[in-house]
N, CA and C atoms as a LAMMPS dump frame, in Angstrom:
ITEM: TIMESTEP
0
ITEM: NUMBER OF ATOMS
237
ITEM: BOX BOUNDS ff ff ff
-5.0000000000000000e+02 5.0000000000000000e+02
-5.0000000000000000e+02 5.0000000000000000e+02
-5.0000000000000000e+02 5.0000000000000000e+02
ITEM: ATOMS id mol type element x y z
1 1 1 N 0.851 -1.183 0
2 1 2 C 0 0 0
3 1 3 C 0.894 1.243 0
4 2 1 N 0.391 2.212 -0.875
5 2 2 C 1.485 3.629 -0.505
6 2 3 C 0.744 4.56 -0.076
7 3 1 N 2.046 5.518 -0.158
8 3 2 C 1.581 6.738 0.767
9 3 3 C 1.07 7.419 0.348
10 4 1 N -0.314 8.152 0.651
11 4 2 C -1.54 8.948 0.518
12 4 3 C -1.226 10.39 1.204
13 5 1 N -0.771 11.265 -0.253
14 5 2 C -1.182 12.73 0.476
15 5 3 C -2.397 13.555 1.151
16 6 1 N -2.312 13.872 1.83
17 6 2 C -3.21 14.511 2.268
18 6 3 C -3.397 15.59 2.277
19 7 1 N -3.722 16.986 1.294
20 7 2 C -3.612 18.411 1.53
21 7 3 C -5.135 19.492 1.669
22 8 1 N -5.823 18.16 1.42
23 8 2 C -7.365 19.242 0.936
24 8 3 C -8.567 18.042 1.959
25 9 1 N -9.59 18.92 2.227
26 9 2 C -10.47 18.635 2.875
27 9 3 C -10.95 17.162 2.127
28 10 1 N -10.771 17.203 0.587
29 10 2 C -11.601 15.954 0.045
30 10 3 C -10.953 14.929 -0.049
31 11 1 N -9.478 15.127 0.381
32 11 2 C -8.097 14.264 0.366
33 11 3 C -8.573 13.58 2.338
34 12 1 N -9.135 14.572 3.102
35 12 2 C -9.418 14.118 4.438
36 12 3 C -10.467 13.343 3.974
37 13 1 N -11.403 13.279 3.411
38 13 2 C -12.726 12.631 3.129
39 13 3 C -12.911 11.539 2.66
40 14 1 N -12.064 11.329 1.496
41 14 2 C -11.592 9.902 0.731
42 14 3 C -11.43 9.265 1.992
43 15 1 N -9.903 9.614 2.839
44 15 2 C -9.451 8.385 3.84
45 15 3 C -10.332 8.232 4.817
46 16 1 N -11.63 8.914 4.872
47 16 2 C -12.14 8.567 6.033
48 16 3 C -11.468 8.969 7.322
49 17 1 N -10.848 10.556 7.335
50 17 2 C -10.178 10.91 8.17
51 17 3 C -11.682 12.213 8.858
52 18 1 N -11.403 12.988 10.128
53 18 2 C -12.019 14.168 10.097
54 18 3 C -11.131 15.064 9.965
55 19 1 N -11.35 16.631 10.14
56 19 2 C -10.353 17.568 10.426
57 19 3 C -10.045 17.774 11.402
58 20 1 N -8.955 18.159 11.737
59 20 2 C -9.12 19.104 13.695
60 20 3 C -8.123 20.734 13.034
61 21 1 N -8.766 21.233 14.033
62 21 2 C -8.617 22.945 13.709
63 21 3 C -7.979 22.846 15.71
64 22 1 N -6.689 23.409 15.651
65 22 2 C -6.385 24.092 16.603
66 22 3 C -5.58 25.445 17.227
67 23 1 N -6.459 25.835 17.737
68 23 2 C -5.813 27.433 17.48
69 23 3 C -5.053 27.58 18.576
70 24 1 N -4.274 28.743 18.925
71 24 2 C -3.066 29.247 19.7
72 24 3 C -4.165 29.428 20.684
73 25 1 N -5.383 29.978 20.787
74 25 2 C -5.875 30.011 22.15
75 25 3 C -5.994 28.817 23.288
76 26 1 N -6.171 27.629 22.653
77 26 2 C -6.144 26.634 23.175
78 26 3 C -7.595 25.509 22.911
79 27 1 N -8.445 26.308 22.195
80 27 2 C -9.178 25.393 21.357
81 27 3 C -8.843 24.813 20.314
82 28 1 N -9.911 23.678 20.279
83 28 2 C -9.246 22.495 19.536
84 28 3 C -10.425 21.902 19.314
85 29 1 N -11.312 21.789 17.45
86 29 2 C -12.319 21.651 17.127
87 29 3 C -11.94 20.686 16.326
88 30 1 N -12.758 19.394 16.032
89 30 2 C -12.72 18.491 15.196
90 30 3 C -14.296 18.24 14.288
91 31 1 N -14.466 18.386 13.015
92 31 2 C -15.358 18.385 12.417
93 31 3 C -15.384 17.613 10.807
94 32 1 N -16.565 16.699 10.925
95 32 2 C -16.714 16.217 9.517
96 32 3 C -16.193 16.653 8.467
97 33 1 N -15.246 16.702 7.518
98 33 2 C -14.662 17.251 6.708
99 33 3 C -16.411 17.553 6.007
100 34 1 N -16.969 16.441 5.581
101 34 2 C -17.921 16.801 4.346
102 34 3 C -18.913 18.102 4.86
103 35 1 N -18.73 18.421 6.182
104 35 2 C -19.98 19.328 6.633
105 35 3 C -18.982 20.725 6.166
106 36 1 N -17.913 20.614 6.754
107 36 2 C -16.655 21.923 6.649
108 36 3 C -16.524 22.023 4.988
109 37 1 N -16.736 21.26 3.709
110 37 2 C -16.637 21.624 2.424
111 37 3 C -18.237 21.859 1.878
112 38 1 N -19.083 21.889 2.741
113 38 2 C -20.123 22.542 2.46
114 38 3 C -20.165 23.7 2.48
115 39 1 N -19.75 23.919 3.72
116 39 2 C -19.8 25.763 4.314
117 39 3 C -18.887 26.517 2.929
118 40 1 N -17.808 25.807 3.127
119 40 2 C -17.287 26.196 2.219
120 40 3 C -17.084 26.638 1.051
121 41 1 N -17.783 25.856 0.508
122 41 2 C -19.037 25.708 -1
123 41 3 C -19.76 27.065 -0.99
124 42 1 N -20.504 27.408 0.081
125 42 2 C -21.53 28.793 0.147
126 42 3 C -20.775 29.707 0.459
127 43 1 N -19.241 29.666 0.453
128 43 2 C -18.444 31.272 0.873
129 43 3 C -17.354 31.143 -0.072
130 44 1 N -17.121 30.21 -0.64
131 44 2 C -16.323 30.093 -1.862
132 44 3 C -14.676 29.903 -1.291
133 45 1 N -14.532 29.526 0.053
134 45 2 C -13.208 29.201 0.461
135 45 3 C -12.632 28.162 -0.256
136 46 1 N -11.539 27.968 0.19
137 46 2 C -10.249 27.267 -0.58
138 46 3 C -10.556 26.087 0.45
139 47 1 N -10.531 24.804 -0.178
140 47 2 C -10.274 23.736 0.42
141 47 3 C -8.992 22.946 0.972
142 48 1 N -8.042 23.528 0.814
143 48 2 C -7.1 23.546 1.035
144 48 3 C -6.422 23.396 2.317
145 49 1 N -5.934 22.022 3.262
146 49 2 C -6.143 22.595 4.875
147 49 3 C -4.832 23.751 4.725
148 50 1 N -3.705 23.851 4.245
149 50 2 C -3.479 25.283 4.512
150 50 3 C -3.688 26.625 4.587
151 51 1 N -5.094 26.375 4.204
152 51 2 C -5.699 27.698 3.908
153 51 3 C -7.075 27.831 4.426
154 52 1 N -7.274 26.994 4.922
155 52 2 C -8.432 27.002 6.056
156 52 3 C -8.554 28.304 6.73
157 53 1 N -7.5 29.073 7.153
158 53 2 C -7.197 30.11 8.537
159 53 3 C -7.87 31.574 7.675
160 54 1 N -7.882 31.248 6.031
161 54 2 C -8.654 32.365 5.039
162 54 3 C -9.663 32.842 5.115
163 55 1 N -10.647 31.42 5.667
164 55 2 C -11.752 31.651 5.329
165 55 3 C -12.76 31.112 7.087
166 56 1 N -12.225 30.525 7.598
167 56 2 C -12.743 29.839 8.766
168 56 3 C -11.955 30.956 9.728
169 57 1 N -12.936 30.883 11.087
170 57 2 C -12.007 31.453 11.762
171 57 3 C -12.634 30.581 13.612
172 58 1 N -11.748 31.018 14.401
173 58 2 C -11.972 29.789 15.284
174 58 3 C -13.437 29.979 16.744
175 59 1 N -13.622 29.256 17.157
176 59 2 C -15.286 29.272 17.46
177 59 3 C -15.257 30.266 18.937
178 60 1 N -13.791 29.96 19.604
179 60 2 C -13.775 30.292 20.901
180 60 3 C -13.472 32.232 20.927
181 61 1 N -12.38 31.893 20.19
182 61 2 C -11.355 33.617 20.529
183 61 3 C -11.95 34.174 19.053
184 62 1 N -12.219 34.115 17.785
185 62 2 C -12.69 34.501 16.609
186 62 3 C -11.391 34.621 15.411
187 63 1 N -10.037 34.366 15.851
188 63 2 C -8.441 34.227 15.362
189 63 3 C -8.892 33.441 14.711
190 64 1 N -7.758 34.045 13.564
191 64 2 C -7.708 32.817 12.476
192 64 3 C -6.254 32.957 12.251
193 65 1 N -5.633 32.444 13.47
194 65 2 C -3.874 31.74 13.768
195 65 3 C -4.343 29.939 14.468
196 66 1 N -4.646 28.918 13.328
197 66 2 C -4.641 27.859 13.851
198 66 3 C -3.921 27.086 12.925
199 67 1 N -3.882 25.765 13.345
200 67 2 C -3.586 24.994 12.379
201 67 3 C -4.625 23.87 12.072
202 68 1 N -4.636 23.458 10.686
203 68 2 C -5.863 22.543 10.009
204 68 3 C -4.906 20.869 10.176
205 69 1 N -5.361 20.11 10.624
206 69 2 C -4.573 18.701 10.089
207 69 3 C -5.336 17.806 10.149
208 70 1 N -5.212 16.17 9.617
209 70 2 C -6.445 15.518 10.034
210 70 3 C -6.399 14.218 10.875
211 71 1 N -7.418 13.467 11.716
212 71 2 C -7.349 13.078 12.647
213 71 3 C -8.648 11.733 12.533
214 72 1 N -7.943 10.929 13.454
215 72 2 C -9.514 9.552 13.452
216 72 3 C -10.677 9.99 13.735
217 73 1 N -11.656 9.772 13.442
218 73 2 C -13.209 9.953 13.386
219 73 3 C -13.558 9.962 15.337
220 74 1 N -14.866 10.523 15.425
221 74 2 C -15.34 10.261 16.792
222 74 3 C -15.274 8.926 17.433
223 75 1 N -15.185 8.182 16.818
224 75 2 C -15.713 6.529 17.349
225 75 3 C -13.931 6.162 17.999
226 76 1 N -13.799 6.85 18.113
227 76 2 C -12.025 6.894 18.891
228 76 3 C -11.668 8.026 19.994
229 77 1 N -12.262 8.767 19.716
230 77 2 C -11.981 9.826 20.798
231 77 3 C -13.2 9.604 22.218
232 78 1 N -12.025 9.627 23.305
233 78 2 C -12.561 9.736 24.714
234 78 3 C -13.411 10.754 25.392
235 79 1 N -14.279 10.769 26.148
236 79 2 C -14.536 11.673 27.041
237 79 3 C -15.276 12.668 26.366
């Protein structure tokens, strides 16, 4: 099997990955890629996780200094 880039929300979606968004404040959001390239769709952002910080901005402080990367689905995460 080889190695699978990953740079765009639909590159998270194929693998069956989600996103996580975490910003310098100390939140840390994880969301369905397919719901996050919807929004996206209606504001015309870049799908791009480097470029997420363009068009998204973060839920707690309203900064858009985070970083986009992607991560296992809910059915893995604790608590």
């Amino acid at each position: 099997m080889g190695f699978r880039r990953i740079e765009n929300l639909m590159d998270v979606a194929k693998a069956g990955y989600w996103v996580e968004l975490r910003c310098l404040c100390g939140q840390v959001a994880r969301h369905d890629p397919m719901v996050v390239i919807e929004k996206l769709a209606q504001r015309g952002g870049d799908l791009r996780l480097r470029n997420l910080h363009k068009t998204m901005k973060c839920g707690k402080c309203g900064g858009k200094d985070f970083t986009a990367a992607h991560c296992q689905g809910p059915e893995i995460w604790s608590g």
